[in-house]
N, C-alpha and C positions, 0 to 999 in steps of 0.2 A: 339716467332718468331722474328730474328732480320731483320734490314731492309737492303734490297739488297744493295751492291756497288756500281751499277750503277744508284740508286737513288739520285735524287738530293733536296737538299734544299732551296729553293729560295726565302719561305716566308721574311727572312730579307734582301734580293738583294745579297748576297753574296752562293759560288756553292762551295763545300764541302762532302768529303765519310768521314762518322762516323763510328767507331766500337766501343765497349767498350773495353777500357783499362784494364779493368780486370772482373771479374765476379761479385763481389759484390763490388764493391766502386763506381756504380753510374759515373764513368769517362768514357770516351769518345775520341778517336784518330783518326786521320786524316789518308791518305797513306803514308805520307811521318814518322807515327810513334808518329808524335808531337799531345800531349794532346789539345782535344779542351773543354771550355769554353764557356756551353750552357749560354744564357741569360735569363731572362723573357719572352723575346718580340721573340726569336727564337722559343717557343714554344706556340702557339694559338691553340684552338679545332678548327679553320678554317684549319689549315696548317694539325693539324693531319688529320683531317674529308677528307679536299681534299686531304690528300694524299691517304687514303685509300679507301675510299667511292665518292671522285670525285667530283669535281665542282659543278657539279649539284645539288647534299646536300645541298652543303652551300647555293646555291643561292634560293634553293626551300624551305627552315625552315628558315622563315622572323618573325616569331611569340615565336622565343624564346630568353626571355629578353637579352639582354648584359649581365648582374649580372647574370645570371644564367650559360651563355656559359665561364665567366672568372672562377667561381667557378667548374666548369667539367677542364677545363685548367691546373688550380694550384694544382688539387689532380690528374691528370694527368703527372705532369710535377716531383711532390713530386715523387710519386711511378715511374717514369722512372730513375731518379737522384739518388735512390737509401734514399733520407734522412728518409724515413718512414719506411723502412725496405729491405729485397730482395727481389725480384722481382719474383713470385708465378714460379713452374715449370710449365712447358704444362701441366703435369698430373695431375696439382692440379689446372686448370682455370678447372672454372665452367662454363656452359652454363647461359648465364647472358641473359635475354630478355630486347629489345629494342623497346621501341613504338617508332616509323618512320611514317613520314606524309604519306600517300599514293601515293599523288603525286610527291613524293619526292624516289623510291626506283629503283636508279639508285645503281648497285653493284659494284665494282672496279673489274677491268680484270682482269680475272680466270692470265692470263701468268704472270703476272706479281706477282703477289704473291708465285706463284711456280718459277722463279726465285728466288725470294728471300727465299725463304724457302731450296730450292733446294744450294743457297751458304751456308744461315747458316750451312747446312746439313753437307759440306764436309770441311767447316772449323770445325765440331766438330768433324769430322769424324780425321783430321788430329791432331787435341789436345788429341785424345781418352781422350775424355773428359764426363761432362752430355750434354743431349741434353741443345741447347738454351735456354731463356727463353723467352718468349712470353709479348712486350712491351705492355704496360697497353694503349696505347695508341689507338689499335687497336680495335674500337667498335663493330665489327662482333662476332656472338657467335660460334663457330668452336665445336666439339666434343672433347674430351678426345683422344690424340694422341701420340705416342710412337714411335722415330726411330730407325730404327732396317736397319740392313744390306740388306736385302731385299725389302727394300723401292725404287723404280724409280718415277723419274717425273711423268710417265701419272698417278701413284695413288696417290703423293701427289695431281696432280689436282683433278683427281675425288673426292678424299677428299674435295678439297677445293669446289668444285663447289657443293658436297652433302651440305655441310655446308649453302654455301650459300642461296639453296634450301628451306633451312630447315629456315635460318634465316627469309627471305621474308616471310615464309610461316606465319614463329609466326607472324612477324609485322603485318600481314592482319589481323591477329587473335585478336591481344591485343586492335584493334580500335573495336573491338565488345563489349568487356566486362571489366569490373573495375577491375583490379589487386593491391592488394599490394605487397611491393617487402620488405624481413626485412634485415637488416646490421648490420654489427659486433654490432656496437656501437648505436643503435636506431632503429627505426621504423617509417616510413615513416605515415602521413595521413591524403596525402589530398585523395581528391574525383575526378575523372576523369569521366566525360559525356562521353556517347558512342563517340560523334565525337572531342573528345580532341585534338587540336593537341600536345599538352608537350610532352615531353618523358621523362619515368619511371627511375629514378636514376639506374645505373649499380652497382653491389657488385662482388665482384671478391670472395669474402670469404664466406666460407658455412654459411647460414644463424641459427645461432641461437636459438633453440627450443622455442617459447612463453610458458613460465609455463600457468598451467592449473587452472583457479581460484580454488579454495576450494569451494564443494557443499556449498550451504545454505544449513542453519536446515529447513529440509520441517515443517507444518504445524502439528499436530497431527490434519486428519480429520477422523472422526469413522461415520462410514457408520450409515445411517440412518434409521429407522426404520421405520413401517408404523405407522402414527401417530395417529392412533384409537386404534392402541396395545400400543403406547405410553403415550396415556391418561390411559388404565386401568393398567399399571405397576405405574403410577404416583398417580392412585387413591388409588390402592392399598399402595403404603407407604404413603399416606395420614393418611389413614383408619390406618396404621399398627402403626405408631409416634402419632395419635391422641391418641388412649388407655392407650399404656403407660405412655404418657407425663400427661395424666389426675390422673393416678393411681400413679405416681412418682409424682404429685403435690400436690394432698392430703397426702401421706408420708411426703412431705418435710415442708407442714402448719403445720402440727402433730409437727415437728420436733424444728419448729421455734415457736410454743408456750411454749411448753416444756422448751425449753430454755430460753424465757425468763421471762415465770413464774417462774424457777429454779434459774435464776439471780436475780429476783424479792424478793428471799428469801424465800419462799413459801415453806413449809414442804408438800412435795404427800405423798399422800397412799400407800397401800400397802407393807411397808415395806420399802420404798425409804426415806421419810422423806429429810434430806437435804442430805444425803453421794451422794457426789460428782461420787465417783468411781462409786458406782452404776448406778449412771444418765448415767457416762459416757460409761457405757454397754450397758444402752438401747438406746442410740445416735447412738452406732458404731453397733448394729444389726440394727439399720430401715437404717444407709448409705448402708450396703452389700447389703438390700434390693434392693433401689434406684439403687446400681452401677448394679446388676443383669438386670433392666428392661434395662441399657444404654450397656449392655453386647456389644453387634457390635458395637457401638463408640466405647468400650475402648477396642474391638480389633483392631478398626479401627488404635485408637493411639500406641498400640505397632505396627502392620506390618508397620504404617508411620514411626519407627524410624529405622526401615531397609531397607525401600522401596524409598517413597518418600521425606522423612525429616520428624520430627516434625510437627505437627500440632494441632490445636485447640482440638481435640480431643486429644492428646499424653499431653498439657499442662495440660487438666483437669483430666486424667489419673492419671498424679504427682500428681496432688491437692488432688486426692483422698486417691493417698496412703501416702503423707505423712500425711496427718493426721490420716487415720486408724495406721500407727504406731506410732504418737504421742500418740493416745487413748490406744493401748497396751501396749506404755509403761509405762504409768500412771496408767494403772491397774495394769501391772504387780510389778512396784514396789511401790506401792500405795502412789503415788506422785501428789498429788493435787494442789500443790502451786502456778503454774502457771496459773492456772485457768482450764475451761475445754475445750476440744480440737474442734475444729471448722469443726464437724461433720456437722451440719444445712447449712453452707455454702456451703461446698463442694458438699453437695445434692441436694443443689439449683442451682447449675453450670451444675447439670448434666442434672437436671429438666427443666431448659430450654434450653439449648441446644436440647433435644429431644423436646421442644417447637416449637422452631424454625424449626428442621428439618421437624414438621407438616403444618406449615404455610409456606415453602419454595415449599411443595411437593405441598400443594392448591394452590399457585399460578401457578405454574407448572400445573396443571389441570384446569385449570383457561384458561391459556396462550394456550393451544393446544385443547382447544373447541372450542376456537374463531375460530383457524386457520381451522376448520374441519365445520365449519358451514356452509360454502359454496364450491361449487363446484370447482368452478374459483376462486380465492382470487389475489388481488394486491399484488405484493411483494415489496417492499422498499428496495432500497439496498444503500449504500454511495460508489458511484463510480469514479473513477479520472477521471478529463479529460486531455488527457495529453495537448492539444491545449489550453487549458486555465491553468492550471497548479494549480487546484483546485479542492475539492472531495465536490461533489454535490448531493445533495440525490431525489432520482427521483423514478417515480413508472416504475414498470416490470409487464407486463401483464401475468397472473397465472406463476407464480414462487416460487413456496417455497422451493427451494434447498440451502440448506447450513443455515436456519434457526434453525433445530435441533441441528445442530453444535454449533451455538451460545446461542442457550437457555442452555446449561448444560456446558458451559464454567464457565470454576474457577471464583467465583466475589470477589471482591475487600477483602470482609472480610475474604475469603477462603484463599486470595494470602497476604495480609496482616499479619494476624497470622503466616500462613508459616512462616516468616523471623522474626516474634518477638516471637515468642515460645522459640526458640532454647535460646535466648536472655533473655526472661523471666524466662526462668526457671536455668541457669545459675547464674544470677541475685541472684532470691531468696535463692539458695542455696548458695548461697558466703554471701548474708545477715543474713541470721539465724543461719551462725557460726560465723560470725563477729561479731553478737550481742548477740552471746551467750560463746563461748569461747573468742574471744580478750576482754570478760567484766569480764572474771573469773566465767561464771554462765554455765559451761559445761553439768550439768545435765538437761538445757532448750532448749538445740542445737536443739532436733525434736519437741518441741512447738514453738520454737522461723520458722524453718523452714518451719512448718505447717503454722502457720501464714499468715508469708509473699509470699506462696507459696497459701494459699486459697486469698487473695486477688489481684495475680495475674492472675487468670483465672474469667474474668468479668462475670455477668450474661447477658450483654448485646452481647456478642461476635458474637452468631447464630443471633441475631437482625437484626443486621445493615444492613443485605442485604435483610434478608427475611420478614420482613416488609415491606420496602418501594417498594418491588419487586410485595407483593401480593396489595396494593393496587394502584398500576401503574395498574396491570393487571387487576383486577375486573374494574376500571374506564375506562380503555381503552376499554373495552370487551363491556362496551355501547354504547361507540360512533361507534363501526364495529374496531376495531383495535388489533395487539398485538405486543408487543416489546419483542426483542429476547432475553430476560434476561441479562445478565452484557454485555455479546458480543452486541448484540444489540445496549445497550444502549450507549456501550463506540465509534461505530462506528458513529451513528447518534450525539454525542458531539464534533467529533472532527472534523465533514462536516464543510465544510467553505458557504456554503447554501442550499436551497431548490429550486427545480425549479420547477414553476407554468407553467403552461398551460392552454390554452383556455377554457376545459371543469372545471379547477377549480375555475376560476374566473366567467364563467357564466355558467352554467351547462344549459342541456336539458329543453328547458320550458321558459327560461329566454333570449332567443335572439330569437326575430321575424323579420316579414318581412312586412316594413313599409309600402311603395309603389315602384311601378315601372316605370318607362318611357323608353319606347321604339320609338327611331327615324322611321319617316313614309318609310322609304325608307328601312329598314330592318324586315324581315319576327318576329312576337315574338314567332313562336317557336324557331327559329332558335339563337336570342338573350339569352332565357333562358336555350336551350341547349348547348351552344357555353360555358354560365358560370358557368352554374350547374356542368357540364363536368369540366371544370379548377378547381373551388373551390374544388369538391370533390377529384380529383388529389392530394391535396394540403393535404386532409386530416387535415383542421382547425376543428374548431370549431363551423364554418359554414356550415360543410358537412353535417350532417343529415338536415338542414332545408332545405338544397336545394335539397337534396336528394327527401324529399315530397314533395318538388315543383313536382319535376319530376311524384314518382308516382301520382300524382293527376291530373296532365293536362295526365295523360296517355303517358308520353314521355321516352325514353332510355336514357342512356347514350352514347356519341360520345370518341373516344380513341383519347386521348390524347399522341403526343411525343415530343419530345425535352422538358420534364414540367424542368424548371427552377424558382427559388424566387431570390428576388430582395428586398433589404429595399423601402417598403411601395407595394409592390406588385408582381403579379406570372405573369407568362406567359407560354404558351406551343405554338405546332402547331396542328389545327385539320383542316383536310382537305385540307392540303397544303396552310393552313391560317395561320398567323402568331397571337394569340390571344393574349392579355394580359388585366389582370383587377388587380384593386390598388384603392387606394385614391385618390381625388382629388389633394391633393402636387403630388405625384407619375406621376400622367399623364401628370401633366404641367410638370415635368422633362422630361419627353419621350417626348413633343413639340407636345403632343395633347389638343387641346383648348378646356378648359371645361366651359360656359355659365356661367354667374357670377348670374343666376339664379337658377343654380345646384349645386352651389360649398358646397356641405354639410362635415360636418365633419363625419358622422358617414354614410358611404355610400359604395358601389361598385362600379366602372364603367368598365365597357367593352367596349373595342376595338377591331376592327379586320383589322389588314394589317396600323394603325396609324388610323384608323377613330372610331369616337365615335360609338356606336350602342344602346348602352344599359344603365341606371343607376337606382342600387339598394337601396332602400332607406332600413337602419338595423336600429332597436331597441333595447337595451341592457337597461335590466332590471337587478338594483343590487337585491341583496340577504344578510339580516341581518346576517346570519350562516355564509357566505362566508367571511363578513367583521369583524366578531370576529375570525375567523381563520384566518384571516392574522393578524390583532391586534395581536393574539394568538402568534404565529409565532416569530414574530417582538419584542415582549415583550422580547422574551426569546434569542434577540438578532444574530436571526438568520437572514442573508440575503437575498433577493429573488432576486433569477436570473431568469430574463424575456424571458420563453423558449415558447414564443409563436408564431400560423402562423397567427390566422389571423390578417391582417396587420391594421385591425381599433383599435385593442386595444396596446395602448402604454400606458407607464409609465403616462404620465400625466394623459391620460382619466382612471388608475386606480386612481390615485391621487381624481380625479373629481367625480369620482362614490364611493371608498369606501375611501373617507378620510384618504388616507394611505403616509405617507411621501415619497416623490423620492427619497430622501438621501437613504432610504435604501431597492430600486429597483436597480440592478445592469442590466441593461441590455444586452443582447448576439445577437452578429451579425446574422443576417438572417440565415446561413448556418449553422452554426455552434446550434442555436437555431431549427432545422429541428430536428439535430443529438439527443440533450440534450431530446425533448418533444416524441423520439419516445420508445415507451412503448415495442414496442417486440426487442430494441437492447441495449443489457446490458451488461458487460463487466466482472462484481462485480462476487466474486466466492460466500458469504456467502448473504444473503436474512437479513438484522438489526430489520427486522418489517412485519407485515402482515397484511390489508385490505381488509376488508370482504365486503365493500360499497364500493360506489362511491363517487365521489365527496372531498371536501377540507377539510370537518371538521377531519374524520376521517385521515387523512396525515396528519391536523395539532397535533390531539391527539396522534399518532403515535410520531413526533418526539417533542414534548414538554414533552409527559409522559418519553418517553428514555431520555431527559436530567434532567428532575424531579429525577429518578431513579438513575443517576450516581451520582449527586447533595450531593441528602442525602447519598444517601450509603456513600459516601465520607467523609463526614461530620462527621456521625454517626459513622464511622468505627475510627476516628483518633478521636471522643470525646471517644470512649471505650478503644482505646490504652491508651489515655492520664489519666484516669481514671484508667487503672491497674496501671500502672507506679509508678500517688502519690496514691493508699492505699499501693504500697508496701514501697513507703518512709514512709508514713505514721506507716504501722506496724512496720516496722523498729525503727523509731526511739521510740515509745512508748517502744517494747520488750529492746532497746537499755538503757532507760531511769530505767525499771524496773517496769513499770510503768503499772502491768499484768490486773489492774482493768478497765484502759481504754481500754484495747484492747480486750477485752470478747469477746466471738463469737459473741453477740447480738448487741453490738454494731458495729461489724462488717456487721452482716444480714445488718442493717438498714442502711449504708453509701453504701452498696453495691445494695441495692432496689434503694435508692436515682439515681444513677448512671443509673441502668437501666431506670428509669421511665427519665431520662433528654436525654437519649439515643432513646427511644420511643418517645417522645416529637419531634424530629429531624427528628426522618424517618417520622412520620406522616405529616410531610409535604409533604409527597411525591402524596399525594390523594388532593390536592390544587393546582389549577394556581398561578400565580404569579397576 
């Protein structure tokens, strides 16, 4: 839309008709035909605004900076000038919405823009040209428009006046609700209050598609089963790995005497005497035995080399078979010289492994008795907070959802092996030709293999989780506890604290009620229900004693509203009374005068409307348990965040009663402490732990035993890698050296018992405090 000819210009004191000089070069002509030369200072968002929108604009939008109205100005004045490009047709201006002050929505006269519209009209009419273009300058949002020979004045106006309609209308609109607006080249974002006055940046250009993030990988969660059918499917592969692993234990002693009575030089009976060959027939039937009982692992380990990868199982899969054909081919071409083929080893790898999988399965039935022994159980869960910007492990009142998820999650040694299997067995196979053909000894390539291929599948491998897992469980199953196996354990290690509450620093029994003074001039039922009523509102710690206050004098409870907390005390209204009760600091800050005869520390006072009424004298009695559970705790370098309500116990007075350091009490703001201590509001999708009692000891056992358990598994899990690693340097270099006497299976058994027993040695700490 260009601007009428009988408009005038007067922001710079000079009066002037502009047309453009041509269609795209941004120039400008006067009537007498002579080019004019806009300025900087000819063009102002005042001068446009009042021209089109009217004095009254300007003088009514006092709150939008200078910097901001020069910046609408210069990309204003850009896009009229032509220097940024042409200038959009009508048909391609967008409806651009404008927040406008409310007080502020004077419209510029319908006539006057239909003159002006109405000239450009028939000067393009006389060019048989395109329609005009529509100056950037003009901040109304108009429709999509097209002139055509049947166009008259009264319908450009109705045009313009629907426009107009339509614009006011949004503006009322956009003061209600937050909008973003997106532009060629960015995205706007700030944040607008319902009563903002700014106004929304204009985009003349279609905005831009915002790509769409890429899902995350959801979670694999596998629905969960009733966990009384989960115990007898856990018992049952108990019962199932127990048998065999006993019957595959006694073959594999069989297997390692033999061996090294046979290494010993020892001529046996029956016809064996020392022929090697022979021996090595009766080795490689009692292995087929043994790999028979481990038959589902080592299909396990073929489907993992199609399925999921490799794995512990698919490693000692190889270990088996190359040595059953190192042993056939030494029978077959009756080739002893290498020694004999390390049959006892690889039977021993399989033997425990199905060891493990028995003692992994009894803790597992271990871990979901506890959880089933009671009704109701506390759930544990490690939860964010995002107001604090820390993951805090707190109880959930009966919650045990998403625990099953976490007990049968992959542990450390499952996900560990993963990624050194593929690694390992690579390895050994690039070592047993390296040290068998690049040495020129080609006919030892699959002894040399077997080798270093049985001392890369440890006996310790099923160990390292399933040890220290079952005795986490059994010791935790004492104190009322259970931790959700690796998951579990790995969420309650990476919590940045624990948060205590009233009933676990003093629990039921341990805070009485010392004495009372009630002032002559207020009734004392009215004193004792006024703060029985508050305190139990508050839901401290203090709520059952006063609770039996109540039933004992025969008295109800009063409804409490407006209940609000305060650092060092609560208050509500009951009965159109204004009450509140706190400590003695607390009430001298409210500017009620507490008798310097009363000023107790460990006390209540009530007030009603600012006057004193009431004061409770409390008794808090430590508890030995409680104070090695927080020892407990703190040992293990966890931090307590101080998520309690009632307002007499503070850091110090824990300090005072369980001799516990403040350094590593973190304390939490009153409100925010409300949120952290309430037990039915949980956020946590998985359940880390479960408690079958009350009280601290078991939360302590809880998350001491899940860092116990990540601890060693960790440990344990990278002293068995590190243990495959050197016996396969170790074989290596022996078979490399030629050197077949020191490498004998038997001397392999016993470096490889060694390993396990220092591996066992590691996880058993896992049944130890610190």
């Amino acid at each position: 839309m260009s601007m009428a000819p009988d408009e005038l210009n007067t922001e710079s004191g000079r009066e002037y008709d502009a047309y453009p000089a041509s269609e795209n070069d941004g120039t400008y002509t006067d009537d007498d035909g002579q080019a004019v030369d806009f300025t900087d200072d000819d063009f102002t968002l005042e001068s446009i605004l009042a021209e089109y929108k009217g004095t009254a604009y300007i003088d009514g939008d006092k709150k939008t900076p200078a910097a901001v109205l020069q910046e609408r100005t210069n990309r204003i004045v850009s896009e009229v000038t032509g220097k940024t490009g042409r200038l959009p047709e009508p048909a391609e201006v967008q409806a651009a919405p404008v927040q406008v002050k409310e007080k502020t929505t004077e419209i510029p006269e319908p006539q006057r823009i239909v003159n002006a519209m109405s000239a450009a009209y028939e000067a393009q009419k006389e060019k048989n040209a395109q329609p005009p273009k529509a100056p950037s300058g003009d901040v109304i949002a108009f429709d999509k428009y097209r002139y055509s020979s049947a166009d008259t004045e009264a319908e450009i106006a109705a045009e313009v006046e629907k426009s107009i309609e339509a614009q006011t209308q949004l503006e009322q609109e956009t003061k209600k609700s937050t909008r973003r607006f997106f532009g060629l080249f960015g995205r706007s974002t700030n944040r607008y209050d319902d009563d903002a006055d700014e106004e929304f940046e204009e985009y003349f250009d279609e905005p831009e598609p915002e790509p769409e993030p890429e899902p995350e990988p959801e979670e694999e969660i596998i629905e969960e089963p009733d966990f009384r059918q989960a115990i007898k499917t856990f018992a049952e592969g108990c019962n199932r790995y127990s048998l065999r692993s006993f019957v595959s234990m006694v073959l594999s002693v069989v297997m390692a005497i033999l061996t090294l009575v046979f290494q010993a030089g020892v001529n046996f009976p029956f016809g064996v005497g020392d022929n090697k060959l022979v021996f090595t027939g009766i080795l490689l039937i009692f292995l087929f035995i043994v790999m028979m009982l481990s038959i589902d692992k080592l299909l396990k380990g073929i489907t993992d080399f199609f399925t999921k990868g490799p794995g512990l199982e698919s490693l000692n899969l190889m270990s088996c078979l190359a040595t059953a054909a190192a042993a056939i081919y030494s029978i077959a071409a009756r080739d002893d010289s290498a020694g004999m083929p390390y049959c006892v080893v690889s039977a021993f790898s399989l033997t425990f492994m199905l060891w493990g999988e028995k003692i992994y399965y009894r803790a597992l039935t271990e871990t979901m008795k506890t959880v089933t022994s009671v009704a109701s159980p506390y759930g544990v869960v490690a939860e964010m907070l995002p107001e604090m910007d820390k993951t805090v492990i707190k109880k959930a009142t009966n919650r045990t959802a998403g625990f099953y998820n976490n007990l049968i999650q992959a542990d450390i040694g499952e996900t560990a092996y993963k990624y050194a299997s593929p690694i390992l067995m690579v390895a050994s196979i690039a070592l047993g030709f390296y040290a068998s053909v690049g040495h020129g000894l080609p006919q030892h390539i699959l002894h040399n293999i077997a080798a270093v291929m049985a001392a890369a599948a440890p006996f310790s491998a099923m160990m390292t989780f399933a040890v220290p897992f079952n005795s986490v469980a059994r010791r935790a199953r004492k104190s009322g506890a259970a931790v959700a196996g690796w998951g579990g354990a790995d969420e309650l290690y990476y919590s940045d604290g624990a948060s205590i509450t009233d009933e676990d620093l003093f629990p039921a029994g341990t805070v009485t009620l010392g004495g009372i003074k009630i002032f002559e001039e207020v009734a004392p039922e009215k004193a004792l229900r006024y703060t029985a009523s508050l305190i139990i509102a508050s839901n401290s710690g203090l709520s059952k004693l006063f609770g039996e206050q109540l039933s004992r004098n025969g008295m109800t409870l009063m409804r409490v509203e407006d209940f609000d907390c305060y650092e060092g005390g609560i208050g509500g209204t009951i009965r159109q009374e204004r009450v509140i009760a706190g400590s003695a600091a607390f009430m001298n800050l409210m500017g009620i005068r507490i008798p310097a005869s009363l000023n107790m520390k460990n006390a209540i006072f009530t007030a009603v409307n600012k006057k004193l009424i009431a004061v409770f004298a409390i008794n808090y009695v430590p508890v030995k348990s409680v104070q090695n559970a927080l020892l407990a705790i703190l040992r293990y370098r966890v931090k307590l965040f101080f998520a309690v309500r009632d307002f007499n116990i503070t850091p110090v007075m824990l300090e005072q009663k369980y001799k516990v350091p403040v350094d590593d009490v973190e304390y939490i703001p009153i409100r925010e402490s409300y949120d952290i201590s309430d037990a039915t509001k949980h956020e946590a999708k998985r359940v880390s732990a479960v408690l079958t009692r009350e009280g601290l000891g078991p939360f302590s056992e809880a998350i001491t035993g899940g860092r116990r358990l990540r601890t060693t598994s960790l440990i344990a899990t990278i002293f068995s890698l590190v243990s495959a690693v050197f016996g396969m340097l170790l074989m290596f270099t022996i078979c490399w050296t030629g050197a077949y006497a020191s490498a004998s299976a038997g001397n392999l058994l016993l470096y490889m018992m060694s390993m396990l027993l220092a591996v066992l040695v590691v996880a058993g700490f896992a049944k130890y405090r610190q």
